[in-house]
C-alpha positions as CSV (number, residue, x, y, z in Angstrom):
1,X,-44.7,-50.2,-13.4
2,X,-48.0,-52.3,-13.6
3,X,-48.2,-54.3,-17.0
4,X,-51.0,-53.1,-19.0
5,X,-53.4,-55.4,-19.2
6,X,-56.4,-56.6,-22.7
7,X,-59.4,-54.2,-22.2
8,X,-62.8,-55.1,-23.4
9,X,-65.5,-52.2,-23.1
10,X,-68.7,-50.4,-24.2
11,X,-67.8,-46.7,-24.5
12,X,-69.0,-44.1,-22.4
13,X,-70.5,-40.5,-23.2
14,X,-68.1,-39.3,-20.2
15,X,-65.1,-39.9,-22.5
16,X,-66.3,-36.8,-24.5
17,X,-65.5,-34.5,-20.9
18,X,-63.0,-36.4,-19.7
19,X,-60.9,-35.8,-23.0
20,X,-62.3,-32.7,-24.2
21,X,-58.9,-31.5,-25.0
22,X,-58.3,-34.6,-27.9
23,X,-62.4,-33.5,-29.0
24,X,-61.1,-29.8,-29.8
25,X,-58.6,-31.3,-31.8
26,X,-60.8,-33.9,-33.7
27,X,-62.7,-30.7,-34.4
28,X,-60.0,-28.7,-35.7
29,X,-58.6,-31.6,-38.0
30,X,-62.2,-32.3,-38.9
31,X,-62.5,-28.9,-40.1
32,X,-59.4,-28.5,-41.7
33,X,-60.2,-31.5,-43.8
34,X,-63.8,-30.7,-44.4
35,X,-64.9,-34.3,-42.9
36,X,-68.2,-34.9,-40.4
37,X,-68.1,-37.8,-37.8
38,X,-70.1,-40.8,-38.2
39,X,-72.8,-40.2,-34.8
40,X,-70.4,-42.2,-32.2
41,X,-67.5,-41.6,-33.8
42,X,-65.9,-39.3,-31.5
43,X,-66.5,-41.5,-28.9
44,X,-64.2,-44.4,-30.8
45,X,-61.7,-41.6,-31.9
46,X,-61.3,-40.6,-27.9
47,X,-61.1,-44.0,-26.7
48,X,-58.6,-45.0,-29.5
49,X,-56.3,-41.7,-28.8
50,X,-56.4,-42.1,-25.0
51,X,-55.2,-45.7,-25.3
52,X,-52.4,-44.8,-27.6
53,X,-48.9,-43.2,-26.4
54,X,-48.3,-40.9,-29.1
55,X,-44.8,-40.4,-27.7
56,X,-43.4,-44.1,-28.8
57,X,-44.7,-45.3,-31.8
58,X,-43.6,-43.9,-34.9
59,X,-45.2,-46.2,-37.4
60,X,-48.7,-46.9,-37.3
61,X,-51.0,-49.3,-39.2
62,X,-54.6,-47.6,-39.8
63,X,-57.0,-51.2,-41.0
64,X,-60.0,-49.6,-42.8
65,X,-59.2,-46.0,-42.8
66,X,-61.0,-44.9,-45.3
67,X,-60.7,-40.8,-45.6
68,X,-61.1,-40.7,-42.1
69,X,-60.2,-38.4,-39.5
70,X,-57.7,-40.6,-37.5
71,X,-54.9,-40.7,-39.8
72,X,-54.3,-37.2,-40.2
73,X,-54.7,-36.8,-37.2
74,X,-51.7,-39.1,-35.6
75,X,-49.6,-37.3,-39.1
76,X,-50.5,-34.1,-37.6
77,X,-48.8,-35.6,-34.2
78,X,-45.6,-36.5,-36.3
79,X,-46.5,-40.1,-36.2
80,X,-46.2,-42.2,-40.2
81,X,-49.5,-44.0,-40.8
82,X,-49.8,-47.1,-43.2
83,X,-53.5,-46.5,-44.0
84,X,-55.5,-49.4,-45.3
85,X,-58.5,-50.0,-47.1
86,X,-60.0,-52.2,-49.8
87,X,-61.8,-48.9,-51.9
88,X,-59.8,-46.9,-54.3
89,X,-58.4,-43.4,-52.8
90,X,-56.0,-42.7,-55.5
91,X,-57.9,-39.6,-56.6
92,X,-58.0,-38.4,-52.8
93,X,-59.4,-34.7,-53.2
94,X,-56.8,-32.2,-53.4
95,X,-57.9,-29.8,-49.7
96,X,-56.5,-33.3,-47.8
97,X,-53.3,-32.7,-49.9
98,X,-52.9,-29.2,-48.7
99,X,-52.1,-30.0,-45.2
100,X,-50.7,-33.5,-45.3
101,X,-48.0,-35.4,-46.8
102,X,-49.6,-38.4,-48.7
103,X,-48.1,-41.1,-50.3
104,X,-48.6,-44.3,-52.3
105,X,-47.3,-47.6,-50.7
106,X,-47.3,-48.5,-54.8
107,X,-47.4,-45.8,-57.2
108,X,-51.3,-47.2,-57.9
109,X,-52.3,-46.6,-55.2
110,X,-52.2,-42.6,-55.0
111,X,-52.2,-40.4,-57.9
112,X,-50.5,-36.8,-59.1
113,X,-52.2,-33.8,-57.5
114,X,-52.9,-32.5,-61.1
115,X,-54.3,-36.2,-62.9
116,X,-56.4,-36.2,-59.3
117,X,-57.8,-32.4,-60.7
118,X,-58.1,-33.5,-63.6
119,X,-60.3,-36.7,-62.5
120,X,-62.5,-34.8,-60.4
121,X,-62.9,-32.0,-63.7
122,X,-64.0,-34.9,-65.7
123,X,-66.3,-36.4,-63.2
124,X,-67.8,-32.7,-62.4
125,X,-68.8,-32.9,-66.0
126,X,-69.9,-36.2,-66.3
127,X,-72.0,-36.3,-63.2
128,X,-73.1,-32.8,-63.3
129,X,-72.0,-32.4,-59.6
130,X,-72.1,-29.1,-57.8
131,X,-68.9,-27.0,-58.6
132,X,-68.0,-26.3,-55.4
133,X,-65.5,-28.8,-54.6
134,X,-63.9,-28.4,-58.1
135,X,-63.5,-24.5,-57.1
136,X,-62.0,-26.2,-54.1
137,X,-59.6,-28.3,-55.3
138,X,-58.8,-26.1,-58.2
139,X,-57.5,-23.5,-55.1
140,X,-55.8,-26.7,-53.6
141,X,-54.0,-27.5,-56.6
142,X,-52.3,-23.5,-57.3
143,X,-51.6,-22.7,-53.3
144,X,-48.2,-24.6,-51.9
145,X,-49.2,-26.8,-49.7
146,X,-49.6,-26.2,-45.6
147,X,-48.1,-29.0,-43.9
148,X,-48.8,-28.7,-40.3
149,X,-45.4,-28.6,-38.6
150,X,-43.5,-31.8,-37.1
151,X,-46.0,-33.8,-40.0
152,X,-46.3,-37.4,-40.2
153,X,-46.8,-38.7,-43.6
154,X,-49.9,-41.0,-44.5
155,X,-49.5,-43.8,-46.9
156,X,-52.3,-45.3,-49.2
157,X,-52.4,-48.8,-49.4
158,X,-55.2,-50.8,-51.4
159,X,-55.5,-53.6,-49.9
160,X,-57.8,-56.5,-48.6
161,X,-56.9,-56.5,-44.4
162,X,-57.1,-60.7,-45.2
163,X,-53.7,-60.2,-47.2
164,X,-51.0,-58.1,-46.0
165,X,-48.6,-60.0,-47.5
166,X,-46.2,-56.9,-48.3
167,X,-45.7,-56.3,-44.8
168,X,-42.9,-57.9,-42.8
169,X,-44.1,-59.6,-39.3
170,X,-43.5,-57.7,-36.3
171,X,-43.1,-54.1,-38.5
172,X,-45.7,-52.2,-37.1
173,X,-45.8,-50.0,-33.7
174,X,-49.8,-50.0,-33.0
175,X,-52.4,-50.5,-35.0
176,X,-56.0,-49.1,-35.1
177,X,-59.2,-49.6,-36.4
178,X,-62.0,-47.2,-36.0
179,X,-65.2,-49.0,-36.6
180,X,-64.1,-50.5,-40.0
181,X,-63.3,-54.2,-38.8
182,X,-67.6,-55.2,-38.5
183,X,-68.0,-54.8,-42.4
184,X,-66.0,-57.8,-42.6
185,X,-67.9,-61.0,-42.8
186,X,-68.7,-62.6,-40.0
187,X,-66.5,-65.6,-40.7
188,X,-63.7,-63.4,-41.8
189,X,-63.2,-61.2,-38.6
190,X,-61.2,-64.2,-37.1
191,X,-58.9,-64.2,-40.3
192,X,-58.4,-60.0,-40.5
193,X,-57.0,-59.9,-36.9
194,X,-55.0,-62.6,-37.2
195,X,-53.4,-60.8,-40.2
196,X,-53.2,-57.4,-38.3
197,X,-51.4,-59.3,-35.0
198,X,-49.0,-60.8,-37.5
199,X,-47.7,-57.6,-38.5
200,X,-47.6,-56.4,-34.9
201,X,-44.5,-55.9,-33.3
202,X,-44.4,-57.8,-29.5
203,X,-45.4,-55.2,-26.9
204,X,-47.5,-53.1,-29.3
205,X,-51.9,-52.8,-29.2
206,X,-54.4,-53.4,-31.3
207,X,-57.1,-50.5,-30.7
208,X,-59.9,-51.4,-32.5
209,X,-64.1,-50.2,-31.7
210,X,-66.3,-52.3,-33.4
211,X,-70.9,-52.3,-33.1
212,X,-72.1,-54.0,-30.4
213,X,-76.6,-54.4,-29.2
214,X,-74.9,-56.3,-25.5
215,X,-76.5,-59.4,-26.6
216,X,-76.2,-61.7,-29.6
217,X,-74.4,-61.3,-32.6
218,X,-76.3,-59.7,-35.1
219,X,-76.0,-58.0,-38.5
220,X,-77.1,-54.1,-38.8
221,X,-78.4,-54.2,-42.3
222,X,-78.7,-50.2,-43.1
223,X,-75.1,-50.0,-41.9
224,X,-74.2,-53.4,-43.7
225,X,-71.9,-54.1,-39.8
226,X,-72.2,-56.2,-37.4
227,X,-72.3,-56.0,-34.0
228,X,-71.1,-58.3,-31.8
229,X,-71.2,-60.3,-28.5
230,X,-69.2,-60.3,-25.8
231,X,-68.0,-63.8,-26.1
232,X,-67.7,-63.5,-30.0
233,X,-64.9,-60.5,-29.4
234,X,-63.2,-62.6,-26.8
235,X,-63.0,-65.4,-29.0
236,X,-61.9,-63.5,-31.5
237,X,-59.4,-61.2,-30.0
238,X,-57.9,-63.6,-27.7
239,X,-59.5,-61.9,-24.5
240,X,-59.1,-63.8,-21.5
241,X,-62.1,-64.9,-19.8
242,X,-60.9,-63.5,-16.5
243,X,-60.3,-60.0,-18.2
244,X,-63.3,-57.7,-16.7
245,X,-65.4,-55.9,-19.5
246,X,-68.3,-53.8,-18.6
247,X,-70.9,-56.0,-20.9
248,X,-73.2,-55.3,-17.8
249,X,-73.7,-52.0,-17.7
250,X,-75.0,-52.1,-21.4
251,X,-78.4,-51.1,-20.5
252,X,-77.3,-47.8,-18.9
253,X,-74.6,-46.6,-21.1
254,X,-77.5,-47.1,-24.1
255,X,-79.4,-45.2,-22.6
256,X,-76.6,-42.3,-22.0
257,X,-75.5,-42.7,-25.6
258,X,-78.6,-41.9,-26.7
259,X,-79.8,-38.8,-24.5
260,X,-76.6,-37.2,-25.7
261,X,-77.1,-33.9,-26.5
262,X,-73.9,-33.5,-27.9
263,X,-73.7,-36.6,-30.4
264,X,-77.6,-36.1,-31.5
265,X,-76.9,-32.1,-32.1
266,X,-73.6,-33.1,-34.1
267,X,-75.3,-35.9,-36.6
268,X,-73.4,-35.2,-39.8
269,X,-75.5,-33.6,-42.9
270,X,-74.9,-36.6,-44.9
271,X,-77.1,-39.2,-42.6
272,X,-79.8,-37.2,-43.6
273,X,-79.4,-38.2,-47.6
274,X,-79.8,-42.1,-47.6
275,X,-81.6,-44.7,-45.7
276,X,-77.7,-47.2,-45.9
277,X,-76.2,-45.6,-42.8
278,X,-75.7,-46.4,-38.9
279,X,-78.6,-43.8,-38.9
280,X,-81.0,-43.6,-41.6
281,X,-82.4,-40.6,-43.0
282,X,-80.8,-38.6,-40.4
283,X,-83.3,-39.7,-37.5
284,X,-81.6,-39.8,-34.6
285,X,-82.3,-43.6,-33.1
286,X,-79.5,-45.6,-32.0
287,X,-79.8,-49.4,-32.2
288,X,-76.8,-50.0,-30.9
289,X,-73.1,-48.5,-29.0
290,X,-69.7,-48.6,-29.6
291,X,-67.2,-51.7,-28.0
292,X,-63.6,-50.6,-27.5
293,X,-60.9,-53.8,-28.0
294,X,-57.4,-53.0,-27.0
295,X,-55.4,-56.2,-27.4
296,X,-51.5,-56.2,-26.2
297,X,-49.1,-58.5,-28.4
298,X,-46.9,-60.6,-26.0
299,X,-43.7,-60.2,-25.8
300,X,-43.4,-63.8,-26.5
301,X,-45.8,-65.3,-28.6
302,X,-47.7,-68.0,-27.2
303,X,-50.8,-67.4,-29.0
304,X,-51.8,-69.6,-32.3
305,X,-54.3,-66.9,-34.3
C-alpha cells in the first residue's frame, strides 16, 4: 500500500457530486440540529470527511468547533470528539442535547440541561427575544433524549488552541479544523498548529480548510479571517516544497465557486442580518475560496514545530 502523502489544495465545486452521499448527510444532521452552513462550508465539510477514515479513529480533536455541524456529525458515526473553542458553550441549547451525548471536559465547561433552560428563560426575558426557541427547548427539556444509535459523545472544552496543556502528547487520533484556524492572528497560526501536532498521535492527520484570494496574505475584515498564501501554509504546516498543490488553477475554480448554483441558492438566512460575515448582507460575492491542509504526523518525529 502507497503511503499517503501532505495534500495542499483549493476546493472544488465537483466535491459536492462526487460526495453527494456525505452532502445528504450534512443535510440531515444540519436539520436535525437546526444549523445553516456558512456559503462554502459544505465544500470544507466534504473535503474534511473524505480525507478522514471514519473506521480507525475513535478519538477526535475538533480546534474551533464552535456549534458546528462536524462534531455531531463524526458522534453520529460512533466516533468521541474533544471539541474546542475559546467562546463559552456551557448553555448549548437544549434541541443539540436531544440527539447527542454532550459532555464537559471540566464540569465549567457544560452545564445541566435544566440551569441551561433556565439561562435561556432568563435571557428570553431579558432580551425580549422571540419565544420560539424557548418553546423549543422547553420541548427538549420534558422529551427523553434521542440518541442516534452507535453515538459518539462530544466533549466541551474552553480553551485557547495556543494551550492545550491538559492534553497528553500523542492522545489524539485526527484532528480537524473546519475554517476556524484563520481567526487566529497572523503571528499565532504557527503557534496553534504546533499545539494541535503535539497532541497528535504519529501516523494520524491534521485536516484543516482555512480562506485563501491565491495570492498574498491578506486579512478579510467583514469575516475578521485571513486568507492565506501558498507559501505561508507550507511554511506553516510543514508542507514540502516538492508536494504538488493546485495554487494554479485558482483562477478557474473562483470562478466555479462562484457560478454555483447550489452554494449561492443555499446562503444561510443569517448572512442576510449583518454586514461582519464571509458574505455581507447576504449578497452573494465571493472574495475568496476555500484551501484544504491535510498534514500526516510522522511516524518518527523529525520535525521541530
Amino acid at each position: 500500500m502507497m503511503e499517503e502523502q501532505d495534500k495542499l489544495e483549493i476546493l472544488s465545486i465537483s466535491l459536492l457530486d462526487e460526495h453527494h452521499d456525505i452532502v445528504v448527510d450534512l443535510k440531515e444532521i444540519a436539520g436535525v440540529i437546526h444549523q445553516e452552513f456558512g456559503w462554502h462550508y459544505l465544500l470544507d465539510l466534504v473535503y474534511i470527511i473524505k480525507n478522514l477514515d471514519l473506521e480507525s479513529i475513535p478519538l477526535v480533536l475538533d480546534a474551533g468547533a464552535g456549534e458546528g455541524v462536524l462534531q455531531f456529525y463524526l458522534a453520529w458515526k460512533g466516533i468521541n470528539v474533544i471539541s474546542i473553542d475559546r467562546m463559552d458553550r456551557s448553555h448549548l441549547p437544549l434541541h443539540f442535547r436531544r440527539f447527542f451525548r454532550i459532555e464537559g471536559f471540566h464540569a465549567s465547561d457544560f452545564s445541566s440541561d435544566f440551569k441551561t433552560f433556565l439561562h435561556s428563560l432568563s435571557q428570553t426575558l431579558k432580551r425580549k427575544q422571540k419565544i420560539k426557541p424557548l418553546l423549543r427547548d422547553f420541548i427538549s427539556l420534558i422529551q427523553s433524549k434521542k440518541i442516534f444509535p452507535q453515538s459518539g459523545k462530544v466533549i466541551f472544552y474552553r480553551q485557547d488552541l495556543k494551550t492545550l496543556d491538559e492534553l497528553e502528547n500523542n492522545s489524539v487520533d485526527a484532528i480537524v479544523a473546519v475554517s476556524s484556524l484563520e481567526h487566529n492572528n497572523f503571528q499565532d497560526l504557527q503557534f496553534v498548529v504546533a499545539e494541535l501536532m503535539r497532541v497528535l498521535k504519529p501516523g494520524g492527520k491534521l485536516v484543516a480548510t482555512l480562506s485563501t484570494t491565491g495570492r498574498e496574505d491578506s486579512f478579510h475584515q467583514a469575516s475578521l479571517g485571513w486568507m492565506y498564501s501558498e507559501q505561508s501554509l507550507r511554511k506553516t504546516f510543514h508542507i514540502m516544497e516538492d508536494t504538488p498543490s493546485n495554487y494554479e488553477m485558482y483562477p478557474v475554480l473562483f470562478e466555479q465557486i462562484k457560478s454555483s448554483t447550489e452554494l449561492r441558492e443555499g446562503l444561510a438566512k443569517f448572512y442576510y442580518n449583518t454586514g461582519d460575515s464571509g458574505m455581507p448582507w447576504g449578497v452573494w460575492d465571493p472574495q475568496y475560496v476555500p484551501v484544504g491542509i491535510c498534514k500526516i504526523k510522522p511516524l518518527s518525529e523529525e520535525v521541530s514545530w
